[in-house]
DSSP file (Angstrom, degrees, kcal/mol; ACC not computed):
  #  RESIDUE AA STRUCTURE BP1 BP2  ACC     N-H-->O    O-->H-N    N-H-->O    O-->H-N    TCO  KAPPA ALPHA  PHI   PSI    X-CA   Y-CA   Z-CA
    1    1 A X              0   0    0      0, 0.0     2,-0.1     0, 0.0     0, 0.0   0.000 360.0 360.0 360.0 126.3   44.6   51.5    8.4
    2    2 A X        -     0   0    0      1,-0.1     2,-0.5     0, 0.0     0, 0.0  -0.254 360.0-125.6 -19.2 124.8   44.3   52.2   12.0
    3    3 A X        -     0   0    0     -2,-0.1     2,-0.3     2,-0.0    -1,-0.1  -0.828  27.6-167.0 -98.4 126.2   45.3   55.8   13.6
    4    4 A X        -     0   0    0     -2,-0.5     2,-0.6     5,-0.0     3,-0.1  -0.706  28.5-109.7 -95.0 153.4   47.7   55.7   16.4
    5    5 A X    >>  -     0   0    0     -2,-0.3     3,-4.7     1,-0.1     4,-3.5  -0.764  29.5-117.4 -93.7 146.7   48.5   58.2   18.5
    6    6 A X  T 34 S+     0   0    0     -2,-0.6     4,-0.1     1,-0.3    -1,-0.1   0.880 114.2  49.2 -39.9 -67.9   52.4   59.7   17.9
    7    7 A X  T 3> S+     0   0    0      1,-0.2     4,-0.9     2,-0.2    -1,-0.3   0.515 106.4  50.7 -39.9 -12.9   53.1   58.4   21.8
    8    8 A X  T <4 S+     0   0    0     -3,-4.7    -2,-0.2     2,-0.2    -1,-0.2   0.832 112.7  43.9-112.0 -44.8   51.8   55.4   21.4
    9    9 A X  T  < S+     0   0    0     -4,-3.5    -2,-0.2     1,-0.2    -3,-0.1   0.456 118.4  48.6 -76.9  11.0   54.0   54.6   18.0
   10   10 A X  T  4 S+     0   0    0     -5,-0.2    -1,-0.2    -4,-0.1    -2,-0.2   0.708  81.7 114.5-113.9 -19.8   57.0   56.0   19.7
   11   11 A X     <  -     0   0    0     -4,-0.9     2,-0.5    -3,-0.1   104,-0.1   0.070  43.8-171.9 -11.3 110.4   56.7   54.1   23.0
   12   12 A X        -     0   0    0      0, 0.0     2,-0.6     0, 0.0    -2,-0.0  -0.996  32.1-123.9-123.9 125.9   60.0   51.4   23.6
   13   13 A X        -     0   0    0     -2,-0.5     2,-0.1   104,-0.1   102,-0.1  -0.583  38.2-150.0 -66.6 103.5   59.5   49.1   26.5
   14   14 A X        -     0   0    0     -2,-0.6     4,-0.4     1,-0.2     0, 0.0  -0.546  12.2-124.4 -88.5 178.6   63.1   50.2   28.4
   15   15 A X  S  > S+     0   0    0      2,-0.2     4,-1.3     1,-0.2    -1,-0.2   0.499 109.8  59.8 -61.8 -30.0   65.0   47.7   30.6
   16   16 A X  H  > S+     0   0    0      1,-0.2     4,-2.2     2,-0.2     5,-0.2   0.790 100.7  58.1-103.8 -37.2   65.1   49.7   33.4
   17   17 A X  H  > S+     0   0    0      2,-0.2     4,-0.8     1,-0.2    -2,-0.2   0.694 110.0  42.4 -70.4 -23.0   61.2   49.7   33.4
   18   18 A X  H  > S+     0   0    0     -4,-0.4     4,-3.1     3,-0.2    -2,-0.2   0.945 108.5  53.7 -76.4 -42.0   60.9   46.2   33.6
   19   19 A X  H  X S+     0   0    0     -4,-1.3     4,-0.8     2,-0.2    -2,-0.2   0.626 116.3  41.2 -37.7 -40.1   63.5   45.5   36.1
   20   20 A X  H >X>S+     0   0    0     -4,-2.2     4,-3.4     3,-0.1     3,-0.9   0.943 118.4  52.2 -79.6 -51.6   61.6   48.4   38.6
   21   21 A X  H 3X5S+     0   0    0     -4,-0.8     4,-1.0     1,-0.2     5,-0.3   0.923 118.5  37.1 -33.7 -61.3   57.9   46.4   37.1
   22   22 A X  H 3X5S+     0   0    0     -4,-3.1     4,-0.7     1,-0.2    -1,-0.2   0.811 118.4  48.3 -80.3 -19.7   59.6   42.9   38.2
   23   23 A X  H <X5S+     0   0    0     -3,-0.9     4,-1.0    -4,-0.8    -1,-0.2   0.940 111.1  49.1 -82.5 -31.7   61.2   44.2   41.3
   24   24 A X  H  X5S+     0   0    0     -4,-3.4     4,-1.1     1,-0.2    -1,-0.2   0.744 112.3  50.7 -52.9 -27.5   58.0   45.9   42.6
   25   25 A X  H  X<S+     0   0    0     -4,-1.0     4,-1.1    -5,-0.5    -1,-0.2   0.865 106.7  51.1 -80.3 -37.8   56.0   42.8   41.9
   26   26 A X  H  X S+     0   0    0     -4,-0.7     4,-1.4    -5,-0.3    -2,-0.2   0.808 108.1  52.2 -71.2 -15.9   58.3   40.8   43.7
   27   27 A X  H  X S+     0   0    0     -4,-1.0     4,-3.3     1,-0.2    -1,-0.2   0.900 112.8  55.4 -81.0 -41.8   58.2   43.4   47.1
   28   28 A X  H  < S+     0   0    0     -4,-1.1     4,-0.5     1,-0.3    -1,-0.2   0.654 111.3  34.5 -90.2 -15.5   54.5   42.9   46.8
   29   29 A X  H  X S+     0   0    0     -4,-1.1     4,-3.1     2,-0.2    -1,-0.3   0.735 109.4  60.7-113.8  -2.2   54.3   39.8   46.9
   30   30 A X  H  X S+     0   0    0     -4,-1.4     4,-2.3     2,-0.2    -2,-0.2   0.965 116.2  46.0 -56.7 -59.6   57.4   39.1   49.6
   31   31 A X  H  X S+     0   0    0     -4,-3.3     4,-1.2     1,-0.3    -1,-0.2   0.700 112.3  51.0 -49.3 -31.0   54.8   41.4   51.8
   32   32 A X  H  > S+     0   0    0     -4,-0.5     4,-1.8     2,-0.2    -1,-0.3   0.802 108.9  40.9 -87.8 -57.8   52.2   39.6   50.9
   33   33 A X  H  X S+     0   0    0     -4,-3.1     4,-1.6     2,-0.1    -2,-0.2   0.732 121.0  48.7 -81.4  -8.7   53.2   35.8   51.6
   34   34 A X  H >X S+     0   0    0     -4,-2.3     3,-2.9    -5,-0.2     4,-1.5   0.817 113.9  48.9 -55.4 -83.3   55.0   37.2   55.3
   35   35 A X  H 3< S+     0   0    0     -4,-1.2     4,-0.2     1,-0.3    -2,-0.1   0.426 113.2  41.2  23.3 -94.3   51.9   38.9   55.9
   36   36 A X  H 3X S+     0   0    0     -4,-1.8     4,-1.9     1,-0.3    -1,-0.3   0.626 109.3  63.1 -38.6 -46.7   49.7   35.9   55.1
   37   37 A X  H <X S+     0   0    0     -3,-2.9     4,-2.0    -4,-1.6     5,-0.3   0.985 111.4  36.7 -51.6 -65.5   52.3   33.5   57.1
   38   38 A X  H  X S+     0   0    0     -4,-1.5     4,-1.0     2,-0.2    -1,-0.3   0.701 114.7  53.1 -72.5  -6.1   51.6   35.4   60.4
   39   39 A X  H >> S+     0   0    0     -5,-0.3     3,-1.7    -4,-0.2     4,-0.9   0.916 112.7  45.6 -75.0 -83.4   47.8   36.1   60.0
   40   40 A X  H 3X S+     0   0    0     -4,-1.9     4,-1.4     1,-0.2     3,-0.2   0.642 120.1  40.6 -67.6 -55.2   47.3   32.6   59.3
   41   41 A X  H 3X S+     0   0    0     -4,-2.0     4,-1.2     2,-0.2    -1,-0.2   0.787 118.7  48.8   7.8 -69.4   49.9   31.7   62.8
   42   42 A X  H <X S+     0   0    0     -3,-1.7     4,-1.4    -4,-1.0    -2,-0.2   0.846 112.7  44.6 -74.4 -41.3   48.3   34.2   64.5
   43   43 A X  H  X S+     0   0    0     -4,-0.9     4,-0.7    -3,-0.2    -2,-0.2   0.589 112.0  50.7 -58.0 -27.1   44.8   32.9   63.5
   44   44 A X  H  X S+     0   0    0     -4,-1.4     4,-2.2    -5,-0.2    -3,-0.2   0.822 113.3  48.4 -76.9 -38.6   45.6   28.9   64.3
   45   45 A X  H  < S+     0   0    0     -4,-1.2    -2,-0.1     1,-0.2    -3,-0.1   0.872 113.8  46.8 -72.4 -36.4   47.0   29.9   68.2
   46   46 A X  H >X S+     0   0    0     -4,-1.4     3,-2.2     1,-0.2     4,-0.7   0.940 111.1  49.7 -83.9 -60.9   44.1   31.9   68.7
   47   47 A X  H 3< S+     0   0    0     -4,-0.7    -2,-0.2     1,-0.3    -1,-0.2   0.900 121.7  33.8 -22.1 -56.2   41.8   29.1   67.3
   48   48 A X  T 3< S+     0   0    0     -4,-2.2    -1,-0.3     1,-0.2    -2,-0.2   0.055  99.9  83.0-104.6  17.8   43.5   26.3   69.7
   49   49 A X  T <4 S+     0   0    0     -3,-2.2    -1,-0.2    -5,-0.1    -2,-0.1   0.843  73.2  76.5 -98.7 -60.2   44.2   28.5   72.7
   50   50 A X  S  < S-     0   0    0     -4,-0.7     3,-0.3     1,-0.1     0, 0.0   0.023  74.1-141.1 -57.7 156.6   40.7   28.5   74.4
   51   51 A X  S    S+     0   0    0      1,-0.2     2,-0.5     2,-0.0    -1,-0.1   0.801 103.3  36.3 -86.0 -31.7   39.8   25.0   76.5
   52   52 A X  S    S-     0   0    0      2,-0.0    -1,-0.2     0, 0.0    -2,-0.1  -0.819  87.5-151.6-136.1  88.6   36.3   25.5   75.1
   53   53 A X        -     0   0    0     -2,-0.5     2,-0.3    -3,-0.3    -5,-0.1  -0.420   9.8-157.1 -78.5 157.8   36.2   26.9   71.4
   54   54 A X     >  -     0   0    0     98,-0.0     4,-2.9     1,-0.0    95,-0.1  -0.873  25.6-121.8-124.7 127.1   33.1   28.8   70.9
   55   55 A X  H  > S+     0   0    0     -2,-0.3     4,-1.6     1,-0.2    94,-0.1   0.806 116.7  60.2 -65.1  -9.1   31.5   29.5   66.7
   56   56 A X  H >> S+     0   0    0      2,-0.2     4,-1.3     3,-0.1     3,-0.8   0.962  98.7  47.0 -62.2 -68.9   32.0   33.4   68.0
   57   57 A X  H 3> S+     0   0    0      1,-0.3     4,-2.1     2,-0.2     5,-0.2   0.875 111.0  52.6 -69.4 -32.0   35.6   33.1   68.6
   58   58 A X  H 3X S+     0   0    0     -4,-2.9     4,-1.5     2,-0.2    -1,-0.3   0.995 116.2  42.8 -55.2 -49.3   36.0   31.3   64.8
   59   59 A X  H X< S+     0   0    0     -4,-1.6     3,-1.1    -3,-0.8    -2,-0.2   0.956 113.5  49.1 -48.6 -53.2   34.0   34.4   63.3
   60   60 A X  H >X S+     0   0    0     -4,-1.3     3,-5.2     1,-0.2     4,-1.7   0.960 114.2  52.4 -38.0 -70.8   36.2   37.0   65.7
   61   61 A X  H 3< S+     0   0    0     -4,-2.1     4,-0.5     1,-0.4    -1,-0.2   0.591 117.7  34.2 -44.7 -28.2   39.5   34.9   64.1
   62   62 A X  T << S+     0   0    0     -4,-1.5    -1,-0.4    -3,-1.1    -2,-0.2   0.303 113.9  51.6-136.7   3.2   38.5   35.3   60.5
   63   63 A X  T <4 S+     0   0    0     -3,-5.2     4,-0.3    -5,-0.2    -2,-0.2   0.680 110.7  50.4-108.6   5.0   37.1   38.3   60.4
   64   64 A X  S  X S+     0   0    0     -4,-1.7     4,-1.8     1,-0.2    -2,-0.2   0.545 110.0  51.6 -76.8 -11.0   40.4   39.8   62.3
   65   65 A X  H  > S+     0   0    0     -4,-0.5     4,-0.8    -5,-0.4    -3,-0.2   0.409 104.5  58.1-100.3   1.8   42.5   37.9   59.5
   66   66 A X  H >4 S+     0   0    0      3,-0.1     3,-1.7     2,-0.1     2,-0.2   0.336 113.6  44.5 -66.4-126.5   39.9   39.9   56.7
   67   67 A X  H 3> S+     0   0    0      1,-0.4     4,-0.7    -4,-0.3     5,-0.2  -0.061 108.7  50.9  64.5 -87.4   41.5   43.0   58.7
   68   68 A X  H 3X S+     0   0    0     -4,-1.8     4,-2.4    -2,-0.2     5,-0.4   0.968 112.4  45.1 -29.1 -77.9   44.7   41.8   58.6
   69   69 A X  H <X S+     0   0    0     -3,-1.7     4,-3.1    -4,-0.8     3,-0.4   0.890 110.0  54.8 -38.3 -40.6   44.7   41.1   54.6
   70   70 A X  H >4 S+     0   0    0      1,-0.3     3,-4.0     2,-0.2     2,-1.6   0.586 110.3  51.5 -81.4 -92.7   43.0   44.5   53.8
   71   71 A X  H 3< S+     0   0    0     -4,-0.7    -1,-0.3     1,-0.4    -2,-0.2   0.321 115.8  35.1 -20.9 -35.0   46.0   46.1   55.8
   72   72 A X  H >X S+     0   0    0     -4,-2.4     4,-2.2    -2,-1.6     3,-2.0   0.863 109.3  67.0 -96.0 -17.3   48.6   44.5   54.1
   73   73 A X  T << S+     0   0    0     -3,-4.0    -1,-0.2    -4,-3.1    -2,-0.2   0.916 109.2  40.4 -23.5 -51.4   46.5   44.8   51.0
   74   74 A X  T 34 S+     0   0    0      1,-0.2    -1,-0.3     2,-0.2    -2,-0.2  -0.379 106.3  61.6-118.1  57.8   47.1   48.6   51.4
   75   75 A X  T <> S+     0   0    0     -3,-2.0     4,-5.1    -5,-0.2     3,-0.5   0.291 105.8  47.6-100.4 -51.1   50.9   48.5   52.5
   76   76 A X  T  < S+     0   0    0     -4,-2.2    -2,-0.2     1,-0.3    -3,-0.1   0.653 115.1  45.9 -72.0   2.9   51.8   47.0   49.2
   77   77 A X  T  4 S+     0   0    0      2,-0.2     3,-0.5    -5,-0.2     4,-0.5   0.661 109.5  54.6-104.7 -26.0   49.6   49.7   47.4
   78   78 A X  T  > S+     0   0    0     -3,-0.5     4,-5.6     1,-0.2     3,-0.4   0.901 111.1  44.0 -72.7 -51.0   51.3   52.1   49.8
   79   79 A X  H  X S+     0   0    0     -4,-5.1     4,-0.6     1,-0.3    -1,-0.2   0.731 112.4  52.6 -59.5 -13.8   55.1   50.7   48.3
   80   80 A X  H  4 S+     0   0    0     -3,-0.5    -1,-0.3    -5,-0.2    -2,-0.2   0.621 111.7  42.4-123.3 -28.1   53.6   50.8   45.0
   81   81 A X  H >> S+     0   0    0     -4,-0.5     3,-5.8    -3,-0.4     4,-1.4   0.971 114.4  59.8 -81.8 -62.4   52.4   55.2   45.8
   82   82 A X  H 3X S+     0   0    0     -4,-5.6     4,-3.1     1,-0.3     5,-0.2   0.783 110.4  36.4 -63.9 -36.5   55.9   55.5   47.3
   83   83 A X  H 3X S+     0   0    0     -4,-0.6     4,-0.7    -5,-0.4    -1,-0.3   0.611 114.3  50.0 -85.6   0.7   57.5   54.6   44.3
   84   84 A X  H <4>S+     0   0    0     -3,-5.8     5,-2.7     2,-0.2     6,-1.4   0.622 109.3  53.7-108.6 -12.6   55.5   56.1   42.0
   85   85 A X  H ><5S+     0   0    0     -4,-1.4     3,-1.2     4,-0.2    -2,-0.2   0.829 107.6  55.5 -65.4 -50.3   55.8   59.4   44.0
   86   86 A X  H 3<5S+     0   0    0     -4,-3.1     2,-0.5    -5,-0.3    -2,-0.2   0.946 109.4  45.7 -80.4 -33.5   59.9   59.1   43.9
   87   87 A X  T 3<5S-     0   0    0     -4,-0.7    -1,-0.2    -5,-0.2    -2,-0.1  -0.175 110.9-124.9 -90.1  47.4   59.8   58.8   40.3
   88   88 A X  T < 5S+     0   0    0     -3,-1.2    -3,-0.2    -2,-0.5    -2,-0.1   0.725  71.8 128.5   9.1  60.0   57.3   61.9   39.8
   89   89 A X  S   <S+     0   0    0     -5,-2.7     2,-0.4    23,-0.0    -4,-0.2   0.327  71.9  50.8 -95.9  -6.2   54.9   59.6   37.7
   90   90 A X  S    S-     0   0    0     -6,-1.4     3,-0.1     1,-0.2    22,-0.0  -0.911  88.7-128.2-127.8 162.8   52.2   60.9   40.1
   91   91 A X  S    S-     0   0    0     -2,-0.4     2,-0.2     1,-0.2    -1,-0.2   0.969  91.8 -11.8 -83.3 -64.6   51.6   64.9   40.9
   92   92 A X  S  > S-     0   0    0      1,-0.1     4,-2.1    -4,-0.0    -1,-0.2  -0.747  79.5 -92.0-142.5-166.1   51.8   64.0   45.0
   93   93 A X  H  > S+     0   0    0      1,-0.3     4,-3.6     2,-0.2     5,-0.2   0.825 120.6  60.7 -83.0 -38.4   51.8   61.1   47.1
   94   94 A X  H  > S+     0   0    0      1,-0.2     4,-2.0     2,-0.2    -1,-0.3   0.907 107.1  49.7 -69.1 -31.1   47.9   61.1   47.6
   95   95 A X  H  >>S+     0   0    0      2,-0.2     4,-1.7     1,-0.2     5,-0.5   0.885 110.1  50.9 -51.9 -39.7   47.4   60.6   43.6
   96   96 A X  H  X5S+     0   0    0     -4,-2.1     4,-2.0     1,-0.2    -2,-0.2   0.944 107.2  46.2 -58.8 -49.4   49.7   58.0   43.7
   97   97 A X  H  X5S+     0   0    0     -4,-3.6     4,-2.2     2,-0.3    -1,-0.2   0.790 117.4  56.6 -63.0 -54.1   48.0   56.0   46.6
   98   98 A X  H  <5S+     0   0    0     -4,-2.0    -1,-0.2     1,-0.3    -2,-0.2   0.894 111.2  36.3  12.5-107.5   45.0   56.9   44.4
   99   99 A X  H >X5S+     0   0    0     -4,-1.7     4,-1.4     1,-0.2     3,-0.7   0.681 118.0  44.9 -24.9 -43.5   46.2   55.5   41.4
  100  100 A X  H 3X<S+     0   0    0     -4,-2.0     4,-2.9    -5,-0.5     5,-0.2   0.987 106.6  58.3 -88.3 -30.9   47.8   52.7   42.4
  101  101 A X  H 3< S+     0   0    0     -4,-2.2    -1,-0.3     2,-0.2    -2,-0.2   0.036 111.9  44.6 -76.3   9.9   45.0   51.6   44.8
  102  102 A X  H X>>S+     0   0    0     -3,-0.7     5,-1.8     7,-0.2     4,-1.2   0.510 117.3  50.9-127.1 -77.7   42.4   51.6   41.5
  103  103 A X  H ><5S+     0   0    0     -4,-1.4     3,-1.2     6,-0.3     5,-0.2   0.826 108.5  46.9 -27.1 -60.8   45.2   49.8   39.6
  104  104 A X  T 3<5S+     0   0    0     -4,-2.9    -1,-0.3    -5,-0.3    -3,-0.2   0.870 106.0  57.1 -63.7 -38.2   45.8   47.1   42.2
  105  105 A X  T <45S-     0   0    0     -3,-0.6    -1,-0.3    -5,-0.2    -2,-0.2   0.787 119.7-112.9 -59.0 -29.8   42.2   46.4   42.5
  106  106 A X  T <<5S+     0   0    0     -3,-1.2    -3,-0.2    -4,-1.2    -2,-0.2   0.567  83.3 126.0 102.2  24.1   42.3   45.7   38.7
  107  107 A X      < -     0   0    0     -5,-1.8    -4,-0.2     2,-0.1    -3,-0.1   0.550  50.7-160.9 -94.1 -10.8   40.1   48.7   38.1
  108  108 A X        +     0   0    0     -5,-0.2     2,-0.1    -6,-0.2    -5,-0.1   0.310  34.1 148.4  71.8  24.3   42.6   50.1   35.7
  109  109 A X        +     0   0    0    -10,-0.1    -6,-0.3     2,-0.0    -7,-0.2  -0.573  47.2  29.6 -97.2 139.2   41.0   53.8   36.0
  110  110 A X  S    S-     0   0    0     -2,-0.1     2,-0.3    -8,-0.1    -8,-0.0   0.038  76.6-105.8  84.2 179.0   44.0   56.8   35.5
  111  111 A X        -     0   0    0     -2,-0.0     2,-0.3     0, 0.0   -12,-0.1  -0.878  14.9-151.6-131.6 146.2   47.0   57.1   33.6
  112  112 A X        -     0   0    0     -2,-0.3   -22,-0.1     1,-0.1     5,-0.1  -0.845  49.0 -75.7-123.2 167.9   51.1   57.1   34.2
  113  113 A X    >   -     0   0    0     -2,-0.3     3,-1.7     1,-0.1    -1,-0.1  -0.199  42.7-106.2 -59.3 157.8   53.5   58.8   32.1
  114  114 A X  G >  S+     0   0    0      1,-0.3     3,-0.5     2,-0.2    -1,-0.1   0.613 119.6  66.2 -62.8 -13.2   54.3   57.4   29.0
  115  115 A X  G 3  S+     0   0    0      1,-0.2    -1,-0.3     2,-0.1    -2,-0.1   0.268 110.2  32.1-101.6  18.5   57.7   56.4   30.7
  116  116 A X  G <> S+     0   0    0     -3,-1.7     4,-0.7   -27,-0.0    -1,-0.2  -0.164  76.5 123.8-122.9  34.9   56.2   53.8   33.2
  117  117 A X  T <4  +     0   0    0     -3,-0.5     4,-0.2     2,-0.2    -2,-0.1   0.672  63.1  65.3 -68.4 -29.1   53.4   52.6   31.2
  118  118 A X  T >4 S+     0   0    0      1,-0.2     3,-2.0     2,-0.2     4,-0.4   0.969  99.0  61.3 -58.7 -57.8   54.6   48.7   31.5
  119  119 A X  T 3> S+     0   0    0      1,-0.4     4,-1.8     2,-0.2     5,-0.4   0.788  86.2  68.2 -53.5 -48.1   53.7   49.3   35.2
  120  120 A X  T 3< S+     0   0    0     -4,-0.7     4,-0.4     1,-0.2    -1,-0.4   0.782 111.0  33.6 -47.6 -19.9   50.2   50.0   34.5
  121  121 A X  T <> S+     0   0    0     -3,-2.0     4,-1.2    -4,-0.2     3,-0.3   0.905 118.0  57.2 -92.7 -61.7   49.8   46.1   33.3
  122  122 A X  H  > S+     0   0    0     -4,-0.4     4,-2.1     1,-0.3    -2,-0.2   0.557  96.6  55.7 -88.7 -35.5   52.1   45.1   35.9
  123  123 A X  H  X S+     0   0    0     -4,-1.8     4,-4.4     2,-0.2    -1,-0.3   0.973 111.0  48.3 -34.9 -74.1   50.4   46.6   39.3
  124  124 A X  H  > S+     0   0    0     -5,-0.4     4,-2.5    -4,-0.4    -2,-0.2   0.912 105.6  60.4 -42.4 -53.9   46.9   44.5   38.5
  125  125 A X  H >X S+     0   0    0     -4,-1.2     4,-1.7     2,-0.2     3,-0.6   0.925 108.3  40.0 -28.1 -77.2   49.1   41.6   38.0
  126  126 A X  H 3X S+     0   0    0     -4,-2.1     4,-2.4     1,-0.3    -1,-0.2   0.941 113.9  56.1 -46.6 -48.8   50.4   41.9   41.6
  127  127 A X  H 3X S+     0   0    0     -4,-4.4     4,-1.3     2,-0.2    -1,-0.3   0.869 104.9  48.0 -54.5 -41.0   47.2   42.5   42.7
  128  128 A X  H XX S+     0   0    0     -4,-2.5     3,-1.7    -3,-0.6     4,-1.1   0.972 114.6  44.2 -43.0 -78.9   45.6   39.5   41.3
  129  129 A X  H 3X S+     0   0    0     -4,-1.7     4,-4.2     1,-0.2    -1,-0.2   0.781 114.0  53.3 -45.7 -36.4   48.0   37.2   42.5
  130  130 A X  H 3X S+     0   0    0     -4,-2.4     4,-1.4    -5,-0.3    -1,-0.2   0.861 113.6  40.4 -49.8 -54.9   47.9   39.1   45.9
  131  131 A X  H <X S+     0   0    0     -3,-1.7     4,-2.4    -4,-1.3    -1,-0.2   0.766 113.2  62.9 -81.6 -42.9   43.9   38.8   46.3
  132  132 A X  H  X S+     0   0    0     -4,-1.1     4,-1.6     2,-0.2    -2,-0.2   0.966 106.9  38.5 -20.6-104.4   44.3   35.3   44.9
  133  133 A X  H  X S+     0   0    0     -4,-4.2     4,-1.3     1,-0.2    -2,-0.3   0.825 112.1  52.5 -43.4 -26.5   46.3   34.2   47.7
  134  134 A X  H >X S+     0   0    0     -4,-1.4     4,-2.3     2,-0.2     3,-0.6   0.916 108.4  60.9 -77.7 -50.0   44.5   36.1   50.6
  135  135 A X  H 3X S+     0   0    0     -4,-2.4     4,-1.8     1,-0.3     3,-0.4   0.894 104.7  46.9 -40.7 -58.1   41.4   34.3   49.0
  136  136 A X  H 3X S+     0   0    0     -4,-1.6     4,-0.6     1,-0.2    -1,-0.3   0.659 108.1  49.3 -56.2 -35.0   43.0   31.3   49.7
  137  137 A X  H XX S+     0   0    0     -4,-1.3     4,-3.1    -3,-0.6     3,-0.6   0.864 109.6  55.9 -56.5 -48.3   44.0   31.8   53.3
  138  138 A X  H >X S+     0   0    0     -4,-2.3     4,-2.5    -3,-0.4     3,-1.8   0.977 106.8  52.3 -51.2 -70.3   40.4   32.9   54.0
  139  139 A X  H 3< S+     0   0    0     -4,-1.8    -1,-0.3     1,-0.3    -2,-0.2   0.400 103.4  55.5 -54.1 -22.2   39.5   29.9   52.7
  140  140 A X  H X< S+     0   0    0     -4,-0.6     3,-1.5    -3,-0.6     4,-0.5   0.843 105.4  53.8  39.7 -83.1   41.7   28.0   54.9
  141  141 A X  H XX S+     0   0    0     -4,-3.1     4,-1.2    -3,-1.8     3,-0.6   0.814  94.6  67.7 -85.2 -43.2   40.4   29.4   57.7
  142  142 A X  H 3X S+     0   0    0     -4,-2.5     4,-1.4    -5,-0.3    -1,-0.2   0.609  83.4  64.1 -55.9  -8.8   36.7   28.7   57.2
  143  143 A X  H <> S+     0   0    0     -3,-1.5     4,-1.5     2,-0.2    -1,-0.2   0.915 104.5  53.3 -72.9 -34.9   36.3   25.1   57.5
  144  144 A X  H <> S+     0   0    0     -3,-0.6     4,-3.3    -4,-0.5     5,-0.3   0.958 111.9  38.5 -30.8 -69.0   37.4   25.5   60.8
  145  145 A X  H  X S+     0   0    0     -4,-1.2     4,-1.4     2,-0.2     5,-0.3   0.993 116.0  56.4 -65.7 -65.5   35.0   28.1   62.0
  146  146 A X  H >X S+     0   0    0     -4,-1.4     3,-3.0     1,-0.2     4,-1.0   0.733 107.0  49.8 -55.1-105.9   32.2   26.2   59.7
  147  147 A X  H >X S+     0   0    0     -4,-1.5     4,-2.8     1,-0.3     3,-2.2   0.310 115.1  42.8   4.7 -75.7   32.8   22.6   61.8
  148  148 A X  H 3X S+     0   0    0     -4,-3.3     4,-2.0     1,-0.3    -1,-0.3   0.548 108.8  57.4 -43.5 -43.4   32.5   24.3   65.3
  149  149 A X  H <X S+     0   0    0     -3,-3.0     4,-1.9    -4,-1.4    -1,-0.3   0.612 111.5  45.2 -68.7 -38.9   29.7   26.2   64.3
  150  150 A X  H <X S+     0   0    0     -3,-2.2     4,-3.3    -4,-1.0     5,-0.6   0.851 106.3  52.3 -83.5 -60.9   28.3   23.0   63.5
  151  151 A X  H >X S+     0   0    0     -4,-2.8     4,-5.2     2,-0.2     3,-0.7   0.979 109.6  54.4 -40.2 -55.1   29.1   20.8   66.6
  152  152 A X  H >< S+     0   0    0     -4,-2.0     3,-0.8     1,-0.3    -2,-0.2   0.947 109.6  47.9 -63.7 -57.9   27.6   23.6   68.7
  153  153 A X  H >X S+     0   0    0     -4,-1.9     3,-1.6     1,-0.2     4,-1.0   0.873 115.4  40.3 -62.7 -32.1   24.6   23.3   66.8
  154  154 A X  H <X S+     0   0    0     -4,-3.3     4,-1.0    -3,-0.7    -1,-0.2   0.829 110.7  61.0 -89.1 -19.3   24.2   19.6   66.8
  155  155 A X  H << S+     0   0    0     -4,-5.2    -1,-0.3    -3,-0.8    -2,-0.2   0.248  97.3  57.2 -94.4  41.0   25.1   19.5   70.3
  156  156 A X  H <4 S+     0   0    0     -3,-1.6    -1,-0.2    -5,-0.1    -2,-0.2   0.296 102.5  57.4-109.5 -19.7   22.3   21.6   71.3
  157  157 A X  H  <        0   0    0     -4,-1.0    -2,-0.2     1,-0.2    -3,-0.1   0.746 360.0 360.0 -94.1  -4.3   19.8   19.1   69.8
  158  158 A X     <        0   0    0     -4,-1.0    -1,-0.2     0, 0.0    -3,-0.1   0.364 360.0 360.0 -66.9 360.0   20.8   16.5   71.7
């Protein structure tokens, strides 16, 4: 037979902890697809503004929409401290940001109280999808920059 620890066999998944788990997920990923909507906006105007696009200005464009992503990366990690700071699951705000920023990454490292423990699954979750989608935007944005990059080269050997 297998030894539990006492917390772990007295542990009830409440309602109220799923409901903050689902809403938190949902914030993170509202923040996340805006974000992404104006990086990607902001990245096309800048693409098509110049009369003569240049394989620099594709690199500038996509490595200011990396930039972009890590930022809102660590907004939604920042909503994720703030809330784990108002409900004194973390000692102060810089643990949380800590914590949650190891969590989100999927790095699973540290611990919440036994009374937000669902969250601990439910943070990686966001993040995945999160990192997921930014992947995809990146990816987006590179064929672009790849083509140009390529004209200019073939129209120098001509």
């Amino acid at each position: 037979m297998h030894e539990f620890l006492q917390r772990d066999l007295d542990y009830v998944v409440r309602l109220d902890e799923v409901v903050w788990g689902c809403l938190l997920v949902a914030v993170t990923l509202v923040i996340h697809g805006v974000g992404l909507f104006y990086t990607m906006r902001l990245s096309s105007a800048l693409l098509l503004r110049p009369r003569k696009p240049s394989p620099s200005l594709g690199m500038v464009v996509v490595v200011l929409a990396a930039m972009t992503i890590v930022v809102l990366h660590l907004t939604e990690v920042m909503v994720w401290a703030a809330f784990f700071t108002w409900k004194h699951a973390q000692p102060n705000p810089f643990s949380a940001f800590y914590y949650a920023l190891l969590n989100y990454t999927t790095l699973g490292a540290g611990y919440l109280p036994i009374r937000w423990r669902l969250l601990e699954g439910l943070l990686p979750m966001a993040g995945l999808i999160s990192f997921a989608f930014s992947t995809s935007v990146l990816i987006a944005l590179a064929p672009h920059f790849m083509t140009q990059a390529m004209k200019e080269h073939w129209q120098r050997f001509k």
